[in-house]
N, C-alpha and C positions, 0 to 999 in steps of 0.2 A: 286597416293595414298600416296606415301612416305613424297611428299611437304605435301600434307594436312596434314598429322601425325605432321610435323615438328611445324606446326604453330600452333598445338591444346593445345594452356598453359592453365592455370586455368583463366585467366584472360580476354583471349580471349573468352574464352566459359561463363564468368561470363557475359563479354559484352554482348551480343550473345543475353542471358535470360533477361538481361535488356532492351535491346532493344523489345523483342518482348512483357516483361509484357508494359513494357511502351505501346507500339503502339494499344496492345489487350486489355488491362487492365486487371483486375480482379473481380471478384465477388465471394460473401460468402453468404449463405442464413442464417438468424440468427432464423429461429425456421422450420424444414420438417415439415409437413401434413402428417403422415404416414397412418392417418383412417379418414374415413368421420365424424364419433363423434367427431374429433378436432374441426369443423368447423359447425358452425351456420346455418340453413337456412337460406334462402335469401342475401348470402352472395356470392357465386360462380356464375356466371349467367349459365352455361353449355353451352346448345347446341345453343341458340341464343345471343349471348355475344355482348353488346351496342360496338357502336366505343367509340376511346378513345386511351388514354395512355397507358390502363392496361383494356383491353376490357374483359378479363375474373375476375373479379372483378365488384362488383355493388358499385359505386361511395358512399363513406361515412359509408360502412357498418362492414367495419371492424374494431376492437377496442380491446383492452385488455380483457373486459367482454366476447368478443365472443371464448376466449380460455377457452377450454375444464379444469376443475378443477387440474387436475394432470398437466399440462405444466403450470398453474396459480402456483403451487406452488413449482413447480421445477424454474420458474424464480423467485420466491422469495427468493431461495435456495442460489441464488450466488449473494445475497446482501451482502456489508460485514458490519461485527459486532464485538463489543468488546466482549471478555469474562465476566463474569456475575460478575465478583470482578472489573474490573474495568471502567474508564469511557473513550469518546471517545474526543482528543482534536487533530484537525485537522488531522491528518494521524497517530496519533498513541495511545495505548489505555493504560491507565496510574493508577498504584493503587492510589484510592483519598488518605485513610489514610497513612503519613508517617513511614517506617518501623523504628525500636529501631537501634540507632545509633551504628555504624560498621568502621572498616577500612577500605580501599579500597578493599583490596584482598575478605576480607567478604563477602562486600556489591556485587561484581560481582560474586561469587559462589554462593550467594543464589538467583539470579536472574536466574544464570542459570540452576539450581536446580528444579526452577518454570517455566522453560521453558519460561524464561523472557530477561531480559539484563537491565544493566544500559541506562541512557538516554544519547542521546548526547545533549552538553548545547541547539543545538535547539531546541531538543523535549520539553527540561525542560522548557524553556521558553515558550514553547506552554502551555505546563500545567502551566505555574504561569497564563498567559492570561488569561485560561481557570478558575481557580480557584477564580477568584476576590478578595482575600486576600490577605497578603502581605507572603512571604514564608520564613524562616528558612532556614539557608545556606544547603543544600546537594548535595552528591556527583551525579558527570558527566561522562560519561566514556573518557574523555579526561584526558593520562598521557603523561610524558616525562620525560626525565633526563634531569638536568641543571645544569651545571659547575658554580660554584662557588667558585672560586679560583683556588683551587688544585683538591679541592673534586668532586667528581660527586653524586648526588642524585636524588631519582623518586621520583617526585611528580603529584599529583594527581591536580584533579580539581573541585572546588563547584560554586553553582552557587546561589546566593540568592537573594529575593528582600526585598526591605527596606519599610518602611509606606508610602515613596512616591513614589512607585509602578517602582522608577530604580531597573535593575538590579546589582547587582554586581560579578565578575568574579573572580575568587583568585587560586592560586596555594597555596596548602598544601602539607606535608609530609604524604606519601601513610600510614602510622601508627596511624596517626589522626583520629579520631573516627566521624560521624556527621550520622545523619538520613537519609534516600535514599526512592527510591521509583524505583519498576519496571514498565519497558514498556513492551509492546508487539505491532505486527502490527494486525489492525484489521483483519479476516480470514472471510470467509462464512462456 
């Protein structure tokens, strides 16, 4: 018993469970049947069940419509959505109108105030995509210090696009003032 103790690391026994999820696999059911009102007539076969794959099932007969109203609208439940002020552009949900032009420090405390956050330049470029217009330089939450010389300064970063629909990338000084806009991820 002593050797076994000796050889029980985390790693050994990590192996261990890998090996046996591998060899047994796993399975998840993604909706229980807890009442027979879940389920449609002519949907279960019971006591004389066809052959087959899934012999207790009637081949075709099961479908989204055959879910009982309350599991119909609890899987709509965990659709995700933007909040009602803003819009949705690929993975993240964005206010349309631009907010009144701020500093950096401003612009990231009133984001987080709304339970928001600045963009990173990728999102923002998601919403210029998204926007079909050409956009107005504003702030990114991308900063940094940069030595210039002797001195060191934090600068901030905008991101804008031009009438012919490039972007442009720029470092400013975090006291600079320009228009922003908050994100959010979409939630259910």
């Amino acid at each position: 018993m002593q050797r076994l103790r000796s050889h029980l690391t985390y790693a050994n026994v990590m192996a261990t469970v890998a090996v046996f999820v591998a060899l047994g696999g796993t399975a998840a059911a993604t909706v229980l049947i807890s009442s027979n009102r879940q389920v449609a007539r002519n949907t279960i076969s019971g006591h004389n069940p066809p052959s087959g794959k899934h012999p207790n099932l009637i081949a075709g007969s099961v479908s989204t419509k055959d879910l009982s109203p309350g599991l119909k609208s609890s899987l709509a439940s965990l659709k995700l959505h933007c909040p009602a002020d803003t819009q949705q552009a690929g993975d993240v949900c964005f206010e349309r109108p631009l907010r009144t032009a701020a500093t950096f420090e401003d612009a990231l405390k009133t984001c987080a105030r709304a339970g928001r956050r600045l963009p990173s330049d990728a999102e923002l470029t998601a919403v210029f995509e998204h926007s079909g217009a050409p956009q107005a330089q504003q702030w990114v939450a991308t900063h940094h210090r940069d030595a210039n010389g002797t001195a060191l300064s934090a600068l901030g970063a905008t991101l804008e696009e031009d009438t012919s629909r490039n972007f442009g990338f720029r470092d400013t000084p975090l006291s600079n003032t320009f228009p922003f806009r908050c994100v959010t991820s979409p939630a259910n």
